[in-house]
Kinemage of the C-alpha trace (Angstrom):
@kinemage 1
@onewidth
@group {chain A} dominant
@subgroup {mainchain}
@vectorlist {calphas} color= white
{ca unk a 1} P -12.826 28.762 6.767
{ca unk a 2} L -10.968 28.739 3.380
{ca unk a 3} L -8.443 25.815 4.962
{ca unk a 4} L -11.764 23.594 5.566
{ca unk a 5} L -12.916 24.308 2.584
{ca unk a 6} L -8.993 23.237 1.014
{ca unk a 7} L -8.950 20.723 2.518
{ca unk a 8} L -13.183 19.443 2.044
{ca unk a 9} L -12.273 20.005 -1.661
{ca unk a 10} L -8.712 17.608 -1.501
{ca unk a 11} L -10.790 14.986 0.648
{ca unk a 12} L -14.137 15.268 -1.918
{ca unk a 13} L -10.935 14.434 -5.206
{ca unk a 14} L -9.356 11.658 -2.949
{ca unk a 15} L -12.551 9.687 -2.461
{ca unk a 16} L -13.820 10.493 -6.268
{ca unk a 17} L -10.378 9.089 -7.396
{ca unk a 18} L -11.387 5.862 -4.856
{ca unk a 19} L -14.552 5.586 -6.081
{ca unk a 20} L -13.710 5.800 -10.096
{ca unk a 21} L -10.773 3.438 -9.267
{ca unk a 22} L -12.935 0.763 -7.416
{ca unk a 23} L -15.329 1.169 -10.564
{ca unk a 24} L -12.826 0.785 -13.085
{ca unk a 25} L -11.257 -2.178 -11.393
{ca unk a 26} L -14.715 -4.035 -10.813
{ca unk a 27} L -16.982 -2.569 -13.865
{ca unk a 28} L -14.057 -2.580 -16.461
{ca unk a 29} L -11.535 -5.301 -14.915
{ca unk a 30} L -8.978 -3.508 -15.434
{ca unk a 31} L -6.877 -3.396 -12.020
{ca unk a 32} L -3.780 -2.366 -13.468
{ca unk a 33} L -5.862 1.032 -14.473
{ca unk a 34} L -7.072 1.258 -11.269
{ca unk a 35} L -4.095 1.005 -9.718
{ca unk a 36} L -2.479 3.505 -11.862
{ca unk a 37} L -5.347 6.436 -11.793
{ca unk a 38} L -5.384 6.076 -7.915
{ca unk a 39} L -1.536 6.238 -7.406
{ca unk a 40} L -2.188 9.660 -9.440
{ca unk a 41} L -4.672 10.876 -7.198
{ca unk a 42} L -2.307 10.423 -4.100
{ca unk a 43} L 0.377 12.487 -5.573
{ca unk a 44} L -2.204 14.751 -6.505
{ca unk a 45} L -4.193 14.535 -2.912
{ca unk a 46} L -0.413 15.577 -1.056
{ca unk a 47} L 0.640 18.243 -3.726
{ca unk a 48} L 4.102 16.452 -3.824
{ca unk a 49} L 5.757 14.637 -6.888
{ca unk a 50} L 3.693 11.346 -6.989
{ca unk a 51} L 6.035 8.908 -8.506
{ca unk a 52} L 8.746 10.018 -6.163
{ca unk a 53} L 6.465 9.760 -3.135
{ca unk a 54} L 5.229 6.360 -3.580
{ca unk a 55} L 8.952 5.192 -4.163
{ca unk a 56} L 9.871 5.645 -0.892
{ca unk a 57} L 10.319 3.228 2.106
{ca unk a 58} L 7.022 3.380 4.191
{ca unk a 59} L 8.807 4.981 7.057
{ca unk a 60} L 10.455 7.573 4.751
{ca unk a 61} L 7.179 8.059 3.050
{ca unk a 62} L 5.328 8.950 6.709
{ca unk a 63} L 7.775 11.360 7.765
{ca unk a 64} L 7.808 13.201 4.474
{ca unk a 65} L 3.799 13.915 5.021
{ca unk a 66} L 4.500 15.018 8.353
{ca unk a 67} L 7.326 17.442 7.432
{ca unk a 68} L 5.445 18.466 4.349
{ca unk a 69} L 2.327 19.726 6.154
{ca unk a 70} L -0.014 17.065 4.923
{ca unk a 71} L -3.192 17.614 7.196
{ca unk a 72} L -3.511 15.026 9.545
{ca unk a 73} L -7.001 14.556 8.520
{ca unk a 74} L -5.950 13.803 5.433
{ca unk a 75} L -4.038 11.021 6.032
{ca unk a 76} L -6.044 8.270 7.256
{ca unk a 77} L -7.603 8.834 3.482
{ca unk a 78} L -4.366 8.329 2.204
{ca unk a 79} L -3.403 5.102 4.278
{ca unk a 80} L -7.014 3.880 3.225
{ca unk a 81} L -5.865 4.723 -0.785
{ca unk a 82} L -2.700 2.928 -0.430
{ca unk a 83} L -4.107 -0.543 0.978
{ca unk a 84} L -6.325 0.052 -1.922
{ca unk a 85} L -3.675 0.623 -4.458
{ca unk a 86} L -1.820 -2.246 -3.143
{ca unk a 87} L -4.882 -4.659 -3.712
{ca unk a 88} L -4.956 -3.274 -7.123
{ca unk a 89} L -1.475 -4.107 -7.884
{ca unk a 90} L -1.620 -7.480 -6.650
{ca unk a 91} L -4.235 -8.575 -8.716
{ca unk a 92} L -2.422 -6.343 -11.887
{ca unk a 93} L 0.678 -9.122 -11.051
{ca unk a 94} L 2.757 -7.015 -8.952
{ca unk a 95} L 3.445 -8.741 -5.865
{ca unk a 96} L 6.180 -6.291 -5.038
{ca unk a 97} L 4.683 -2.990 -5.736
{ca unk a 98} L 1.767 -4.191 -3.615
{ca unk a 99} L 3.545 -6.053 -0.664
{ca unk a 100} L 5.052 -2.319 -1.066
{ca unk a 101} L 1.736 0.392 -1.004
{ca unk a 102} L 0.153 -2.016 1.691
{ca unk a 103} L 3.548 -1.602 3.997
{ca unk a 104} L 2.578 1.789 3.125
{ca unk a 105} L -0.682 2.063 3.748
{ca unk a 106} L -0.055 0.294 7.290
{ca unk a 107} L 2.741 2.499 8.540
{ca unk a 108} L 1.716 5.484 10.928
{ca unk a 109} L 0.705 8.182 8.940
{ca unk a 110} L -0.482 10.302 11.792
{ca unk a 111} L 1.944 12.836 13.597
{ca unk a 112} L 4.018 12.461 16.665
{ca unk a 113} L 3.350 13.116 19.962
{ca unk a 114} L 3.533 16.099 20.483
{ca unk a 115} L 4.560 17.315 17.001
{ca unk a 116} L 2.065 20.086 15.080
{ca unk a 117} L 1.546 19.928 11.315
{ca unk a 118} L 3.179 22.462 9.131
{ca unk a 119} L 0.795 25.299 8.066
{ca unk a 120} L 0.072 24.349 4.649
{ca unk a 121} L 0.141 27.268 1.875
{ca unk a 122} L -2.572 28.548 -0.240
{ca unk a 123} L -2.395 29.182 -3.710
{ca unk a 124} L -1.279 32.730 -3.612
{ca unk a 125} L 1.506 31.737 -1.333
{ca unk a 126} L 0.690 33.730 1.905
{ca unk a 127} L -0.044 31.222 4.874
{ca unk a 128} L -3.752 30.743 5.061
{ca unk a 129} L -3.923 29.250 8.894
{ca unk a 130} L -4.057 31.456 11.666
């Protein structure tokens, strides 16, 4: 129960952080702000370093959410988030950081065959799956 809830509560933040991004970039026209508040949210969705995460190859970048324990569920939000991003940073003027979060947002996020996802930790530490 308290791991749907986590993980209701990271999903409910992700899509907030879509929605106020998509608002900011349409409303406000400011896609360079939108681009930047939503890269935030990702490293914030995964509970790894953001900047450091979306710096990576998008292989590297897929296999670092697996081995981290990312929920599978949560990654399909997270692949939707980065195609986003990358819109937002193509029409901020940066062709490469976007040709980059869309490569991202495109490469399998999911796990392997046959591969289970790491049991993610609560905030006291103690493993909260069973």
């Amino acid at each position: 129960m308290f791991e749907q809830d986590y993980l209701m509560r990271i999903i409910a933040q992700l899509l907030g952080a879509i929605r106020r991004s998509m608002e900011r970039a349409a409303g406000e026209e400011d896609p360079d702000g939108a681009a930047r508040a939503l890269d935030m949210a990702l490293g914030d969705a995964t509970d790894l370093d953001g900047e450091a995460l979306l710096s990576l190859a998008p292989e590297s970048l897929a296999s670092v959410l697996q081995v981290s324990g990312v929920d599978p569920h949560l990654t399909e939000y997270i692949a939707r988030s980065l195609m986003l991003s990358g819109r937002y940073h193509g029409e901020a003027g940066r062709p490469d950081v976007a040709e980059l979060r869309q490569a991202q947002g495109r490469c399998r996020l999911r796990p392997r065959a046959g591969s289970r996802p790491r049991k993610r930790r609560g905030l006291g530490g103690a493993s909260d799956r069973k």
